[in-house]
mmCIF file as Biopython writes it, N, C-alpha, C and O atoms, coordinates in Angstrom:
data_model
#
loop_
_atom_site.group_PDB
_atom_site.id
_atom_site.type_symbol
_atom_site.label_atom_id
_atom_site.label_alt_id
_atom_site.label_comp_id
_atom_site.label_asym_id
_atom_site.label_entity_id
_atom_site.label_seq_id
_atom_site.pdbx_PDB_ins_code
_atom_site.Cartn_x
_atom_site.Cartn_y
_atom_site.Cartn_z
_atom_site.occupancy
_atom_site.B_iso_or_equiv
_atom_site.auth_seq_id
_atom_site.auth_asym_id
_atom_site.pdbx_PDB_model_num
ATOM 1   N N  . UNK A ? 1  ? 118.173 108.859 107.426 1.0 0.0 1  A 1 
ATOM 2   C CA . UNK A ? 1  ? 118.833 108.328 106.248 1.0 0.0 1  A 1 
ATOM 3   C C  . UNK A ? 1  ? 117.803 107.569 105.417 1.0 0.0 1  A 1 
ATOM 4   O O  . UNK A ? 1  ? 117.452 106.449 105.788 1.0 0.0 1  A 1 
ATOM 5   N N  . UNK A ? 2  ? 117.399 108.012 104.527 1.0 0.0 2  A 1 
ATOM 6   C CA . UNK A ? 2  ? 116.962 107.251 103.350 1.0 0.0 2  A 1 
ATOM 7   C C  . UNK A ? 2  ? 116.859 106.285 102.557 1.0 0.0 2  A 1 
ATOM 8   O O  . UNK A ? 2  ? 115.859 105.798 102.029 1.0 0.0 2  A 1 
ATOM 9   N N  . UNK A ? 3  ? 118.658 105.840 102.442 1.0 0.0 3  A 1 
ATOM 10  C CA . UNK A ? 3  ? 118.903 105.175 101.453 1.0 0.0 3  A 1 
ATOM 11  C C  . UNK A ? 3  ? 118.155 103.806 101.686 1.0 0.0 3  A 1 
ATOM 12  O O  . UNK A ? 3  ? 117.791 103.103 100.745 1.0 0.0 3  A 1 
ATOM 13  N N  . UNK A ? 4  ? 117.981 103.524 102.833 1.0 0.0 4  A 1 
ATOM 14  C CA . UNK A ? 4  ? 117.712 102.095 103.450 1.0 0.0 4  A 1 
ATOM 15  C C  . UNK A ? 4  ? 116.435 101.775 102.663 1.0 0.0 4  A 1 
ATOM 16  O O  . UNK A ? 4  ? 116.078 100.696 102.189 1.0 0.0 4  A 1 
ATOM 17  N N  . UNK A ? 5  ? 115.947 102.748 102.642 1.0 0.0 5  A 1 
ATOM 18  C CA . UNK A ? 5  ? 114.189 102.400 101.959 1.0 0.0 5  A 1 
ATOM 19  C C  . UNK A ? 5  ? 114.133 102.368 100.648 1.0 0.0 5  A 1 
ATOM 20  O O  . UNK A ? 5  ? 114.858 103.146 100.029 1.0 0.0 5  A 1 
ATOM 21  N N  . UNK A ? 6  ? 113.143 101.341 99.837  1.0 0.0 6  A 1 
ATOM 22  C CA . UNK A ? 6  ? 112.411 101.285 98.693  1.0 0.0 6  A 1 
ATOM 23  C C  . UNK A ? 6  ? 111.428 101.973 98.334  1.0 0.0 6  A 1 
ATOM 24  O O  . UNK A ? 6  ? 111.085 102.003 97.152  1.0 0.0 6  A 1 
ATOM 25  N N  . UNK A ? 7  ? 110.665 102.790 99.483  1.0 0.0 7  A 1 
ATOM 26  C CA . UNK A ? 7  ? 109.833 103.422 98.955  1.0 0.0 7  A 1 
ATOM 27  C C  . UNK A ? 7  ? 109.314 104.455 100.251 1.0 0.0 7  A 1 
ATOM 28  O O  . UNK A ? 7  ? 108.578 104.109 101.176 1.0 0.0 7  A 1 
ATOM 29  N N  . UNK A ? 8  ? 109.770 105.482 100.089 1.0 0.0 8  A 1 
ATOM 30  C CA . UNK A ? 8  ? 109.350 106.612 100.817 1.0 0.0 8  A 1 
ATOM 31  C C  . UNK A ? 8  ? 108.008 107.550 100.503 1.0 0.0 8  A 1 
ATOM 32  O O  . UNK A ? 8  ? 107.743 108.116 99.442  1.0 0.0 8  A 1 
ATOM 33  N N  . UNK A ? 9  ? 107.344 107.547 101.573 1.0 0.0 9  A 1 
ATOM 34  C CA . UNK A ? 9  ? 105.881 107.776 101.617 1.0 0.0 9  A 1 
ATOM 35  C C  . UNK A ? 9  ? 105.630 109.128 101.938 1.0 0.0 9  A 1 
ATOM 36  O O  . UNK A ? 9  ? 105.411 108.765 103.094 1.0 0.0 9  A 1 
ATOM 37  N N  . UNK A ? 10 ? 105.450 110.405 101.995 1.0 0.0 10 A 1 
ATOM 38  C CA . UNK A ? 10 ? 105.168 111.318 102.201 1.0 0.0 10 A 1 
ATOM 39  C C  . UNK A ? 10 ? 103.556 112.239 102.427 1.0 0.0 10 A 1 
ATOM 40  O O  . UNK A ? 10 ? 103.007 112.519 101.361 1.0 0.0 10 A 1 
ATOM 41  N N  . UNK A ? 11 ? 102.939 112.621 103.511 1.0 0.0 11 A 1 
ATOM 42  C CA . UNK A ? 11 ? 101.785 113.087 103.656 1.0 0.0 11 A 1 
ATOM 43  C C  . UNK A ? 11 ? 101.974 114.326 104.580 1.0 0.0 11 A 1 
ATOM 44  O O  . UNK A ? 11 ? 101.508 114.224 105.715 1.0 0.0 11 A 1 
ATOM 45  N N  . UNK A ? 12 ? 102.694 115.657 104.181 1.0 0.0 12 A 1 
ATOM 46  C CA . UNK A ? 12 ? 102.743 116.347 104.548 1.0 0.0 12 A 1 
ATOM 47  C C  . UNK A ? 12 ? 101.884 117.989 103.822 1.0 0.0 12 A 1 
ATOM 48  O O  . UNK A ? 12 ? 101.093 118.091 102.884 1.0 0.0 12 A 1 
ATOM 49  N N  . UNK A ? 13 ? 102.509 119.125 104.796 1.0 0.0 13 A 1 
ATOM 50  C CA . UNK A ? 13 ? 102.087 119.714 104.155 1.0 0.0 13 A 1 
ATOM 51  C C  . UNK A ? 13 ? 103.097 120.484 102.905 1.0 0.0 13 A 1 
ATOM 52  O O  . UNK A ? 13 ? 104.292 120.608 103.175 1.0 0.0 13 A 1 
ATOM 53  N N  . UNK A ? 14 ? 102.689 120.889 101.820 1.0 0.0 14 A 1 
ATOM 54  C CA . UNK A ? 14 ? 103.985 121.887 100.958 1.0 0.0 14 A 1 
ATOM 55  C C  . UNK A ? 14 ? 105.133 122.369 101.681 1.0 0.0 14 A 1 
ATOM 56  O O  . UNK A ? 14 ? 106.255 122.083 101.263 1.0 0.0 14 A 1 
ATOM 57  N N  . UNK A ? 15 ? 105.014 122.925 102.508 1.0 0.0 15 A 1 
ATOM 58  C CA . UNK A ? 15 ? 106.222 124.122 103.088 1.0 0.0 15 A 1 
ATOM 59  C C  . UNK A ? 15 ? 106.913 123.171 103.221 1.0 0.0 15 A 1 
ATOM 60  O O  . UNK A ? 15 ? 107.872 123.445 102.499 1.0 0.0 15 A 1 
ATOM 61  N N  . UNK A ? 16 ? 107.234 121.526 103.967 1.0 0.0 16 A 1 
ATOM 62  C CA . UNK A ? 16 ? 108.903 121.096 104.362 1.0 0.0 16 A 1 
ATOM 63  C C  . UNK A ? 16 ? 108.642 120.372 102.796 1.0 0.0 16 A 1 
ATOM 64  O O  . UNK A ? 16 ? 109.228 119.305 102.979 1.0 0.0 16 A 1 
ATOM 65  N N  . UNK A ? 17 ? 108.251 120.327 101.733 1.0 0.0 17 A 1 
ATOM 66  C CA . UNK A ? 17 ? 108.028 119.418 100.608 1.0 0.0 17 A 1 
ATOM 67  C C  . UNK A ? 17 ? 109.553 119.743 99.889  1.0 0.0 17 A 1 
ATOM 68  O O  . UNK A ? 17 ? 110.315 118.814 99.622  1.0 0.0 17 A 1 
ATOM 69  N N  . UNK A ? 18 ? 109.806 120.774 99.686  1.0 0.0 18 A 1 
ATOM 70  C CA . UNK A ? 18 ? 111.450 121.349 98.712  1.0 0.0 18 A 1 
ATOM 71  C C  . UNK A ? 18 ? 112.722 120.616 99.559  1.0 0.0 18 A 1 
ATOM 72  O O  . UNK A ? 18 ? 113.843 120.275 99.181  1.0 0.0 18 A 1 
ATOM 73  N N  . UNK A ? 19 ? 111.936 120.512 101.091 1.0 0.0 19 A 1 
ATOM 74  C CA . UNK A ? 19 ? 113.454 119.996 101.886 1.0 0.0 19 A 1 
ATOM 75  C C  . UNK A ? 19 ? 113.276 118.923 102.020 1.0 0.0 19 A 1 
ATOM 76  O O  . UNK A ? 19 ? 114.173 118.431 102.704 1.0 0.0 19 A 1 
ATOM 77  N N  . UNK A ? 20 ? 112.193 117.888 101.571 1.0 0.0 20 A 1 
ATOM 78  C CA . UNK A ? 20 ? 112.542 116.464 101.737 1.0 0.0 20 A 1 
ATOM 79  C C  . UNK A ? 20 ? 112.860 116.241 100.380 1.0 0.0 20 A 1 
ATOM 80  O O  . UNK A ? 20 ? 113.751 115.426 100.139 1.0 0.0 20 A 1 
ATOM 81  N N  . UNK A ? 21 ? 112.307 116.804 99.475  1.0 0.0 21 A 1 
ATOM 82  C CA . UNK A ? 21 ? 112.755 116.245 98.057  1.0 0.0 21 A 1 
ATOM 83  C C  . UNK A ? 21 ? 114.320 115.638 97.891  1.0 0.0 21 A 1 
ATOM 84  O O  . UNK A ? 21 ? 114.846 114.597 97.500  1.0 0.0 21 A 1 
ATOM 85  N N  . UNK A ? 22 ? 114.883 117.430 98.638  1.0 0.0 22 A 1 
ATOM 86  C CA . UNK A ? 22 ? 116.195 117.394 98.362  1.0 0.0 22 A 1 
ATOM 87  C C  . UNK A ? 22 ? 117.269 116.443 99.041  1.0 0.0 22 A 1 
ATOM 88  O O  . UNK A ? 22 ? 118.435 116.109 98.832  1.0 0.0 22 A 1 
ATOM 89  N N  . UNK A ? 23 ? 116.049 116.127 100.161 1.0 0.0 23 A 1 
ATOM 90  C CA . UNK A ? 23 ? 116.830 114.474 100.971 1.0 0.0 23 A 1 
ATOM 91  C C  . UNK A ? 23 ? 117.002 113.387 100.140 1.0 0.0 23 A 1 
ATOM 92  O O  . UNK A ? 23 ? 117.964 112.658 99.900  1.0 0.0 23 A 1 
ATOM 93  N N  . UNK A ? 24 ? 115.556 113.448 99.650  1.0 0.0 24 A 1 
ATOM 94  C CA . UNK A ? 24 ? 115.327 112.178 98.925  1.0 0.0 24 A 1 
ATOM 95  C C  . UNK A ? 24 ? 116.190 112.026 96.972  1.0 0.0 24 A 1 
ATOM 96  O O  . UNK A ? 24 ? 116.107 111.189 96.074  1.0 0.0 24 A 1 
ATOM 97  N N  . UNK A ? 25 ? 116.608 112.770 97.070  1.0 0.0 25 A 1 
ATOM 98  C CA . UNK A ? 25 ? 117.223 113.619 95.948  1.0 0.0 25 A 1 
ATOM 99  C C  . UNK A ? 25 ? 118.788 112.969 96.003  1.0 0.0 25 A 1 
ATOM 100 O O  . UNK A ? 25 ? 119.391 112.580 95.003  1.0 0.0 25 A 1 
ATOM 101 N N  . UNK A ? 26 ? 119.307 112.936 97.367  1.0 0.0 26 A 1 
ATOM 102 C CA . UNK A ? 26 ? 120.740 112.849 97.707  1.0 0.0 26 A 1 
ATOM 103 C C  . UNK A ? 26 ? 120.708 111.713 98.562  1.0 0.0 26 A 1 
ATOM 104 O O  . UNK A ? 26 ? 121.821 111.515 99.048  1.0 0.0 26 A 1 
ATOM 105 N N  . UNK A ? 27 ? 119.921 110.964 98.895  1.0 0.0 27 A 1 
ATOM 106 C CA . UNK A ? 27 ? 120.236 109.855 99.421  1.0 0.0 27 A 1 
ATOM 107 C C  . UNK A ? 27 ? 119.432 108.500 99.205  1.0 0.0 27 A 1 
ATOM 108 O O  . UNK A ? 27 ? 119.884 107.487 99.739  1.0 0.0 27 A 1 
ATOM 109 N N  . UNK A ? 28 ? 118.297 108.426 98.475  1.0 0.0 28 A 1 
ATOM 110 C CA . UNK A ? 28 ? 117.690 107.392 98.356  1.0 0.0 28 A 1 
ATOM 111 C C  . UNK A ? 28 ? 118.472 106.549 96.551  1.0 0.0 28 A 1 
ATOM 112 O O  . UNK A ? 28 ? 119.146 106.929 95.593  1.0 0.0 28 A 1 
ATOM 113 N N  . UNK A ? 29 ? 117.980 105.627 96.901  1.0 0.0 29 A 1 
ATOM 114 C CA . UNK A ? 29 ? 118.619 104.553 95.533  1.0 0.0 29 A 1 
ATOM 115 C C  . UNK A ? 29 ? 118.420 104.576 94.315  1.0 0.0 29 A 1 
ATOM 116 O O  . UNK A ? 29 ? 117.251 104.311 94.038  1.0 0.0 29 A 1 
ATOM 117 N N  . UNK A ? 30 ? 119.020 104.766 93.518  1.0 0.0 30 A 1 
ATOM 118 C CA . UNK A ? 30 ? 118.417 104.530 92.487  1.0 0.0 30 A 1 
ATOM 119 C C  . UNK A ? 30 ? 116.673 103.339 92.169  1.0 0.0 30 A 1 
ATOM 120 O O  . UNK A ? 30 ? 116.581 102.415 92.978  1.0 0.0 30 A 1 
ATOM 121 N N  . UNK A ? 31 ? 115.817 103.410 91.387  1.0 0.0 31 A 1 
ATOM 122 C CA . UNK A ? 31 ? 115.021 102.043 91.520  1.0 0.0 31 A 1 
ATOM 123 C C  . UNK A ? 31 ? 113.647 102.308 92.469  1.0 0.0 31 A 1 
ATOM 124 O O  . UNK A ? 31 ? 112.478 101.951 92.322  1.0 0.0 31 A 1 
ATOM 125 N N  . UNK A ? 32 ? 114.471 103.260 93.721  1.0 0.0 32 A 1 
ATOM 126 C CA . UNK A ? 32 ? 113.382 103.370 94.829  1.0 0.0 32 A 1 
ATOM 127 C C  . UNK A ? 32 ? 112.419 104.533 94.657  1.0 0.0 32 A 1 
ATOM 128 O O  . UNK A ? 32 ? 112.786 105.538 94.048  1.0 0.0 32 A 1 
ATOM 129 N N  . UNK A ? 33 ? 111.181 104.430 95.181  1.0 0.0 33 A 1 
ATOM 130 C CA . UNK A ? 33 ? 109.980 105.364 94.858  1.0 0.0 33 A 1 
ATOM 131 C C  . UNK A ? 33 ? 110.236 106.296 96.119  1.0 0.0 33 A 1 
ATOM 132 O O  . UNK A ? 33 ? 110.757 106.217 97.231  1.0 0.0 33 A 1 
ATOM 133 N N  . UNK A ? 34 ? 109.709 107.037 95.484  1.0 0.0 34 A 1 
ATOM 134 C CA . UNK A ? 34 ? 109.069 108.621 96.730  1.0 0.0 34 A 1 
ATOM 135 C C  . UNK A ? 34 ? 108.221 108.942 96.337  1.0 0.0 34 A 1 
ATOM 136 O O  . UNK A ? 34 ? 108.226 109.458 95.219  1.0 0.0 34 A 1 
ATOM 137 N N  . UNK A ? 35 ? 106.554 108.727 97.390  1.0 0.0 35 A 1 
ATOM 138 C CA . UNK A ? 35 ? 105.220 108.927 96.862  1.0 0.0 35 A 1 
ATOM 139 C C  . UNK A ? 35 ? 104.921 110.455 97.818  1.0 0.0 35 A 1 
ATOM 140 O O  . UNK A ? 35 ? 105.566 110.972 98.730  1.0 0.0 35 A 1 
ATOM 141 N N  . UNK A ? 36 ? 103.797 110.806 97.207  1.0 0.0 36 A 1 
ATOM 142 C CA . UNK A ? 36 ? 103.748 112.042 97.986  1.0 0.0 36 A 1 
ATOM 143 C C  . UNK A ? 36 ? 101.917 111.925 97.996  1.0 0.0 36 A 1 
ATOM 144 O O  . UNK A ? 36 ? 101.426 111.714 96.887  1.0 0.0 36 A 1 
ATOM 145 N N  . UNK A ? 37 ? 101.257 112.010 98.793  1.0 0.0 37 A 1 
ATOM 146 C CA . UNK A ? 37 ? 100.065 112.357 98.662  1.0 0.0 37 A 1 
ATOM 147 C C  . UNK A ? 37 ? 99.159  113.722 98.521  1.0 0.0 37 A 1 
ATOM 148 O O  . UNK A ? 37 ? 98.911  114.070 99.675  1.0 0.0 37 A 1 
ATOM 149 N N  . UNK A ? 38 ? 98.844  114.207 98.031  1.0 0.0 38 A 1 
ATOM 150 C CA . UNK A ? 38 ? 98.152  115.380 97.815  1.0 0.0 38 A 1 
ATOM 151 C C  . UNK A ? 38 ? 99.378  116.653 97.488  1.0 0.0 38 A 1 
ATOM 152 O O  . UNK A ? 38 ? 99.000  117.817 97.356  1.0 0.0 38 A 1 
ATOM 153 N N  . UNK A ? 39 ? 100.659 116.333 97.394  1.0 0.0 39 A 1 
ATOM 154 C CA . UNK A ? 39 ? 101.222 117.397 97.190  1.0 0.0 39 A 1 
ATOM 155 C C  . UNK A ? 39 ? 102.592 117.151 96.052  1.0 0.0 39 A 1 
ATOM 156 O O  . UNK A ? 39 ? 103.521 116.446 96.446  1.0 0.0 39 A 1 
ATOM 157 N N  . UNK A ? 40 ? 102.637 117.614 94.992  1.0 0.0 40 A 1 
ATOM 158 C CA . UNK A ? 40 ? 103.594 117.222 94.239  1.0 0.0 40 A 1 
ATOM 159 C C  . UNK A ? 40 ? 104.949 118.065 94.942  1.0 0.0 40 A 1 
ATOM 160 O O  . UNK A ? 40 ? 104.847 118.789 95.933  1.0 0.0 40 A 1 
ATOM 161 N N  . UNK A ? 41 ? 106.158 117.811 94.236  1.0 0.0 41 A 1 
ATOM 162 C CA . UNK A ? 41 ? 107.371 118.018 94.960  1.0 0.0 41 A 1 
ATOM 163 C C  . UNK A ? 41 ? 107.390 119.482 93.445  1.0 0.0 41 A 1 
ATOM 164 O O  . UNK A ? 41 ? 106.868 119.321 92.342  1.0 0.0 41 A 1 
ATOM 165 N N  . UNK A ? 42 ? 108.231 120.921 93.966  1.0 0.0 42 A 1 
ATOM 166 C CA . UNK A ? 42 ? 107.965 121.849 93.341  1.0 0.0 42 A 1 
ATOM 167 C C  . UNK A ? 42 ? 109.255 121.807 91.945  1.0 0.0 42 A 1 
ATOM 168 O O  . UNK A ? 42 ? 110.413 121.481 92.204  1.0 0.0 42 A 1 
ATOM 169 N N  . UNK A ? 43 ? 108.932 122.087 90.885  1.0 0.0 43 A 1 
ATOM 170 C CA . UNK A ? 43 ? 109.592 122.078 89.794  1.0 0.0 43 A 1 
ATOM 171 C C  . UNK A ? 43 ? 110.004 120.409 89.638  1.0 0.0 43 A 1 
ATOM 172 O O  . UNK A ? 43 ? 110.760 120.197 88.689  1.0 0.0 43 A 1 
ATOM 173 N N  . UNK A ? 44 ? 109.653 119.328 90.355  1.0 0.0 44 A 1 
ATOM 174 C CA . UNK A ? 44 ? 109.869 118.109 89.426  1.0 0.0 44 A 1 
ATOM 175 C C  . UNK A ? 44 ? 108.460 117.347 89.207  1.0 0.0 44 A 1 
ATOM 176 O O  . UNK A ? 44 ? 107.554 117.220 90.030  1.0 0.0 44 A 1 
ATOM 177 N N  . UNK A ? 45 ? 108.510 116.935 88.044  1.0 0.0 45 A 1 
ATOM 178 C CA . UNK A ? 45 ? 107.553 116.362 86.944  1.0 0.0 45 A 1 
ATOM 179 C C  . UNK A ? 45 ? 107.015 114.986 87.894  1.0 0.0 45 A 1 
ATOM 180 O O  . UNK A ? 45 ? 108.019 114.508 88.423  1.0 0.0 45 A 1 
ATOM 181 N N  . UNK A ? 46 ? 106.032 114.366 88.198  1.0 0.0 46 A 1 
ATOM 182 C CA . UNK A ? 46 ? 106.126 113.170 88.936  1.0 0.0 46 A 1 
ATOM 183 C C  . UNK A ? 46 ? 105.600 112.008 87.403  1.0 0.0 46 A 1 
ATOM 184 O O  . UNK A ? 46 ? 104.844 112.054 86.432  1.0 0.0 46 A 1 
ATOM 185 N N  . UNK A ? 47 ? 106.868 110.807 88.222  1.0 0.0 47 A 1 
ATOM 186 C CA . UNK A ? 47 ? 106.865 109.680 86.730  1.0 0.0 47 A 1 
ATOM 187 C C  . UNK A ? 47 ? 105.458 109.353 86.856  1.0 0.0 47 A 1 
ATOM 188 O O  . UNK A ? 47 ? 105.074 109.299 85.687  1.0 0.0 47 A 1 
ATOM 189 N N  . UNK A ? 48 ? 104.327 109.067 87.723  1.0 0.0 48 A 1 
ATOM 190 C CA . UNK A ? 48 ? 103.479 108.597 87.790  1.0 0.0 48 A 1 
ATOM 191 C C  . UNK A ? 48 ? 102.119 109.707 88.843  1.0 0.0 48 A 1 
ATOM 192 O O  . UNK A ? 48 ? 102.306 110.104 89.993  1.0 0.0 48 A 1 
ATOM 193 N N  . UNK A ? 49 ? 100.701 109.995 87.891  1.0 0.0 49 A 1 
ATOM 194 C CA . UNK A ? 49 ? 100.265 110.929 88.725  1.0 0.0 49 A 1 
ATOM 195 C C  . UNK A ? 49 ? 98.417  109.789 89.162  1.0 0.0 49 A 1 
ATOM 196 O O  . UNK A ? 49 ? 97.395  109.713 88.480  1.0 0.0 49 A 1 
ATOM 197 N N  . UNK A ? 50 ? 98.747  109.136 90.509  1.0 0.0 50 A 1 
ATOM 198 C CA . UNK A ? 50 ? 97.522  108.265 90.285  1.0 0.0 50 A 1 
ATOM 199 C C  . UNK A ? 50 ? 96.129  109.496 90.887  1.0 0.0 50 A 1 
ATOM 200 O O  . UNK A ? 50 ? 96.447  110.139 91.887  1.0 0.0 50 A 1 
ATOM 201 N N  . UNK A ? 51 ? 95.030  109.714 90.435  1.0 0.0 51 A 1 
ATOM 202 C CA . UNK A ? 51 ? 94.050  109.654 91.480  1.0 0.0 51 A 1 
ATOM 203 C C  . UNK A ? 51 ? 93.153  108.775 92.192  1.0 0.0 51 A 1 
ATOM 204 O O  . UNK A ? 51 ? 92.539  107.780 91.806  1.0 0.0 51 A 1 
ATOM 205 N N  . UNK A ? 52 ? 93.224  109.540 93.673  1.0 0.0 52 A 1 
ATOM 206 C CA . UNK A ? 52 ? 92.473  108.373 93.923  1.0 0.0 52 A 1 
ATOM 207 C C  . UNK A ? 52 ? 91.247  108.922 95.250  1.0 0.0 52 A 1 
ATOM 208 O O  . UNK A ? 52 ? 91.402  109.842 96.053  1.0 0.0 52 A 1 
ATOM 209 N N  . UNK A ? 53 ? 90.120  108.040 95.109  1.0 0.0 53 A 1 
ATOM 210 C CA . UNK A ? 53 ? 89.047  108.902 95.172  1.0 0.0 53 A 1 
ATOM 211 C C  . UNK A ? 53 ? 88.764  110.006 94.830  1.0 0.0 53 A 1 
ATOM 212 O O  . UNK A ? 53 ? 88.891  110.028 93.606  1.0 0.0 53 A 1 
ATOM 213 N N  . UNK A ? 54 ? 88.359  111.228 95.292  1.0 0.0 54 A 1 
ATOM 214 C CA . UNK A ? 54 ? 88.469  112.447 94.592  1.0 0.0 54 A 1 
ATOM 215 C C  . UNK A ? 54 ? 89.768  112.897 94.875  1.0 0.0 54 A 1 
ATOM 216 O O  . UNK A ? 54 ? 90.549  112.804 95.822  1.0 0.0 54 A 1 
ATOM 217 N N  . UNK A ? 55 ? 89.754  113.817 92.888  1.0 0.0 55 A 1 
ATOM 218 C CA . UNK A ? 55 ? 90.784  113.920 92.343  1.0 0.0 55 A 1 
ATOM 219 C C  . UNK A ? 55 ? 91.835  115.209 93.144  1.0 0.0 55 A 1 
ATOM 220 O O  . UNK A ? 55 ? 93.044  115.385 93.296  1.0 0.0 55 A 1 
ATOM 221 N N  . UNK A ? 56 ? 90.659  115.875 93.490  1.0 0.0 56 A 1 
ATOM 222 C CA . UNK A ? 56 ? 92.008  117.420 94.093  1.0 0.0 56 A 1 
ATOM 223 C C  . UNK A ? 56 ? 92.858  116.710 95.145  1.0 0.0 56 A 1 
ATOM 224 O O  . UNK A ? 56 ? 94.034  116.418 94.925  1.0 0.0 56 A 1 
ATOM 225 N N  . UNK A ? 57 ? 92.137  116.398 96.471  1.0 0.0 57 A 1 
ATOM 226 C CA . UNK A ? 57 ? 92.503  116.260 97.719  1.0 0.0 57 A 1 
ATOM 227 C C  . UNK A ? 57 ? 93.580  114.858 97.824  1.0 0.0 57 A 1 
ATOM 228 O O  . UNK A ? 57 ? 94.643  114.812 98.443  1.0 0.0 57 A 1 
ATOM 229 N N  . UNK A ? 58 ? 92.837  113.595 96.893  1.0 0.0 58 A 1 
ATOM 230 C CA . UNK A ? 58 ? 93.547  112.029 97.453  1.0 0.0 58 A 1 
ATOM 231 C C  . UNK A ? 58 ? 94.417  111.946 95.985  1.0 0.0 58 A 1 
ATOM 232 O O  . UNK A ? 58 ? 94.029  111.008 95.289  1.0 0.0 58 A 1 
ATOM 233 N N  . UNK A ? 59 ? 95.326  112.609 95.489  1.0 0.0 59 A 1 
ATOM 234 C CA . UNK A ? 59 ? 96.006  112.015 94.432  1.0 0.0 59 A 1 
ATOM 235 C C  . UNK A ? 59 ? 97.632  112.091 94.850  1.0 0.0 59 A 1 
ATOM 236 O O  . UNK A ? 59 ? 98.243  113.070 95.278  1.0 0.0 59 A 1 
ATOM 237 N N  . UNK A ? 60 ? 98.270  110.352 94.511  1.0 0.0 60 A 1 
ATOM 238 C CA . UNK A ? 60 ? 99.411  110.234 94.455  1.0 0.0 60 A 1 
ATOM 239 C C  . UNK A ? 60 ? 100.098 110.530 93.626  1.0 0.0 60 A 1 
ATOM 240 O O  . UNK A ? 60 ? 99.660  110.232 92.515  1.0 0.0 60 A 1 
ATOM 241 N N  . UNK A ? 61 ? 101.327 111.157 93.642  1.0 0.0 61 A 1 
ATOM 242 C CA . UNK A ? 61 ? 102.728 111.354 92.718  1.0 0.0 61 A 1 
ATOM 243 C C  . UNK A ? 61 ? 103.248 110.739 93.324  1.0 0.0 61 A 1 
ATOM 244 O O  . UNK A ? 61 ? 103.312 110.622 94.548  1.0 0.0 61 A 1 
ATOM 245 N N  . UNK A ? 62 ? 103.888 110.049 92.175  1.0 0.0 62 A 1 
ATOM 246 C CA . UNK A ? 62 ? 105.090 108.897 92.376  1.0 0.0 62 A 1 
ATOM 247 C C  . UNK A ? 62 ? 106.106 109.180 91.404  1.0 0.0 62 A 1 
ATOM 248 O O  . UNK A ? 62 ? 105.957 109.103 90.184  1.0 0.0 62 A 1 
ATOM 249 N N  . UNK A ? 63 ? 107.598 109.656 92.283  1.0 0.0 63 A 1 
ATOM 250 C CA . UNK A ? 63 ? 108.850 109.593 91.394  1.0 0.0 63 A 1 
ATOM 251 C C  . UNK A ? 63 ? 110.075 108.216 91.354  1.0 0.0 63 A 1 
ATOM 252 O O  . UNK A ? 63 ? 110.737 107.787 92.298  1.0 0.0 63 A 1 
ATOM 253 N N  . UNK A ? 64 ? 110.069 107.788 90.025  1.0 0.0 64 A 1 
ATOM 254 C CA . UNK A ? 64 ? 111.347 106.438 90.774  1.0 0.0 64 A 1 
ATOM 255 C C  . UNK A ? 64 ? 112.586 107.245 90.793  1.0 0.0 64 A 1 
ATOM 256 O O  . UNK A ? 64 ? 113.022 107.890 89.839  1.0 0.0 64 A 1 
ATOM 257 N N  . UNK A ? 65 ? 112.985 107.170 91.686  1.0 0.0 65 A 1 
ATOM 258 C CA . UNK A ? 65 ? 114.684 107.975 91.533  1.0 0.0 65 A 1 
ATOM 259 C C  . UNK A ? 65 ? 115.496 107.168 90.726  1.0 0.0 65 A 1 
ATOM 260 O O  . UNK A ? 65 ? 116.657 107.501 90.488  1.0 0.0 65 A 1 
#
């Protein structure tokens, strides 16, 4: 369950990325973040795209739900 958290962290690979979205999609809070490292979530825009160190491999997306 999700909802409990402010900010859900993600460092996986693509393939389970569509099925946590859709967790995080339906149960986290309004307000609360879902960061993803090196992998954006597929067809949504991320509110925030940081890099960090080098740009391919270490860059965060951050969505506020």
């Amino acid at each position: 369950d999700l909802s409990r958290y402010d900010v859900v962290y993600a460092f996986l690979s693509p393939a389970p990325m569509p099925a946590l979205w859709a967790k995080a999609q339906r149960e986290m809070r309004p307000g609360s973040l879902f960061v993803s490292l090196a992998f954006p979530v597929p067809g949504g825009a991320a509110h925030r795209v940081l890099p960090v160190a080098d740009a391919q491999r270490h860059t965060l997306y951050v969505w506020r739900m």
